[in-house]
C-alpha positions as CSV (number, residue, x, y, z in Angstrom):
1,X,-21.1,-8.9,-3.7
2,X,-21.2,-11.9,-1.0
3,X,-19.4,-14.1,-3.6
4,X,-16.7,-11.5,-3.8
5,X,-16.0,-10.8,-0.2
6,X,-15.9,-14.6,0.5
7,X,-13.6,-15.2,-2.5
8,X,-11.7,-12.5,-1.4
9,X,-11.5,-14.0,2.7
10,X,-10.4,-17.3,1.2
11,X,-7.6,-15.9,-0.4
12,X,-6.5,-14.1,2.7
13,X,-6.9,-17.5,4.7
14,X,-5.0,-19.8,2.2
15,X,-2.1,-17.1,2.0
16,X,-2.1,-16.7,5.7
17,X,-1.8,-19.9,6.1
18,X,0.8,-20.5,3.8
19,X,3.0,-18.1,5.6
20,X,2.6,-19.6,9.0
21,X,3.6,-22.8,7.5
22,X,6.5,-21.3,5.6
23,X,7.9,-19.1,8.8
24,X,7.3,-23.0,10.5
25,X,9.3,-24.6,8.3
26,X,12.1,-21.9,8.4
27,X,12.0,-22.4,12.1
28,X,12.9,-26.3,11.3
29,X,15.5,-25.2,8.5
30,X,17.0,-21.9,9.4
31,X,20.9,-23.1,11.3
32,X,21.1,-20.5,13.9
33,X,18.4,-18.9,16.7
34,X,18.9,-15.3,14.9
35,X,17.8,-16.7,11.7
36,X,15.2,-18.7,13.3
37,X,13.7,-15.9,15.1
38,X,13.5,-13.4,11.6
39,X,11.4,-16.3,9.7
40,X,9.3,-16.9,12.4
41,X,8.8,-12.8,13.1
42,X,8.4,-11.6,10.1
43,X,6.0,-15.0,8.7
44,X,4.1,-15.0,11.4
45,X,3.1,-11.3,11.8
46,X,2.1,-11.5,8.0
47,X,0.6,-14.8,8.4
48,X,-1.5,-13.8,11.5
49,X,-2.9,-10.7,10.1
50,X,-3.7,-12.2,6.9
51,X,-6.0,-14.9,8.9
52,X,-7.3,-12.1,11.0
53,X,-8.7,-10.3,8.0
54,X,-9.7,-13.3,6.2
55,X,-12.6,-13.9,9.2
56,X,-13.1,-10.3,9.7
57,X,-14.1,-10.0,6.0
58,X,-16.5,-13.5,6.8
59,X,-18.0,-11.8,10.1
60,X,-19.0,-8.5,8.0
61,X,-19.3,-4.7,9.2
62,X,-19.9,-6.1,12.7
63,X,-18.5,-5.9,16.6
64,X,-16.2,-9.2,16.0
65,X,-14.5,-7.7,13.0
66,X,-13.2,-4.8,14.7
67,X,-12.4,-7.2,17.8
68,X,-10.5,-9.1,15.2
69,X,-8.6,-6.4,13.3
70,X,-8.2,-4.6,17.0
71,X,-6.3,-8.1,17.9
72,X,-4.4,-8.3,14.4
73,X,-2.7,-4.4,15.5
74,X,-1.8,-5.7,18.4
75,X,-0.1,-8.4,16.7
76,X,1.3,-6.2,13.7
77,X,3.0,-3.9,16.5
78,X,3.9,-6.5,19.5
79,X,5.5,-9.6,17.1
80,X,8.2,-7.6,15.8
81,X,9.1,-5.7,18.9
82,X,9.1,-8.8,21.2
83,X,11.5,-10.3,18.2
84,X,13.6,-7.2,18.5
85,X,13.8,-7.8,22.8
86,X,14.3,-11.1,22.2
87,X,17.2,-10.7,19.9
88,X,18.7,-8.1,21.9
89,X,18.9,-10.4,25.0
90,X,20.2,-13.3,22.7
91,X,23.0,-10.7,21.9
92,X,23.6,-9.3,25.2
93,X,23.9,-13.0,26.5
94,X,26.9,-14.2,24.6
95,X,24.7,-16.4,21.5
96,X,27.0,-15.5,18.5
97,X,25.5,-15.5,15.0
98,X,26.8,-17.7,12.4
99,X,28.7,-15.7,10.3
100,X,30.0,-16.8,6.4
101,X,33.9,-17.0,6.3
102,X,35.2,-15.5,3.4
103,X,37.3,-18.7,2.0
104,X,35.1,-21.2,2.2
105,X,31.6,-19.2,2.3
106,X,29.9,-22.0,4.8
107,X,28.9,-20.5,8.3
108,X,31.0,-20.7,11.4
109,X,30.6,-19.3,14.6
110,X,33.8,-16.7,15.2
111,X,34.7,-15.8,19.3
């Protein structure tokens, strides 16, 4: 049973870490701050909580696993609204998206 549960918090750590380092390299890649800010959001949230329950499967039925899946709610719920406020102020403050023009299909940012 131990070789399962730690088989099965490696995978959740390798694949959490993949996905930080995917949403960090669409942070480097993506061309515009809305696009930018949905990579990071939505990798990161998965990528957190998937590290989170990788060690709270290591630490067992115990007070630091319920600290730790406590802390990856938190996460799960705050990440995507503070995304969302930070969009909306993004939007409120005059930063246009890039939008695709329907000629030449490469992005351009209209008035």
């Amino acid at each position: 049973m131990s070789l399962l549960v730690d088989i099965a918090s490696a995978l959740c750590l390798i694949a959490g870490a993949f996905f930080c380092l995917v949403g960090a390299w669409g942070l480097l890649r993506m061309p515009d701050f809305y696009t930018r800010v949905h990579a990071a959001s939505v990798l990161e949230t998965l990528g957190a909580d998937l590290i989170l329950l990788g060690l709270a499967l290591q630490a067992g039925l115990t007070l630091v696993a319920v600290k730790l899946l406590m802390i990856g709610l938190l996460i799960f719920f705050a990440s995507p609204t503070a995304s969302h406020a930070l969009v909306r102020a993004a939007l409120l403050s005059g930063i246009k998206p890039l939008l695709a023009t329907a000629d030449s299909g490469e992005a351009s940012s209209k008035p």
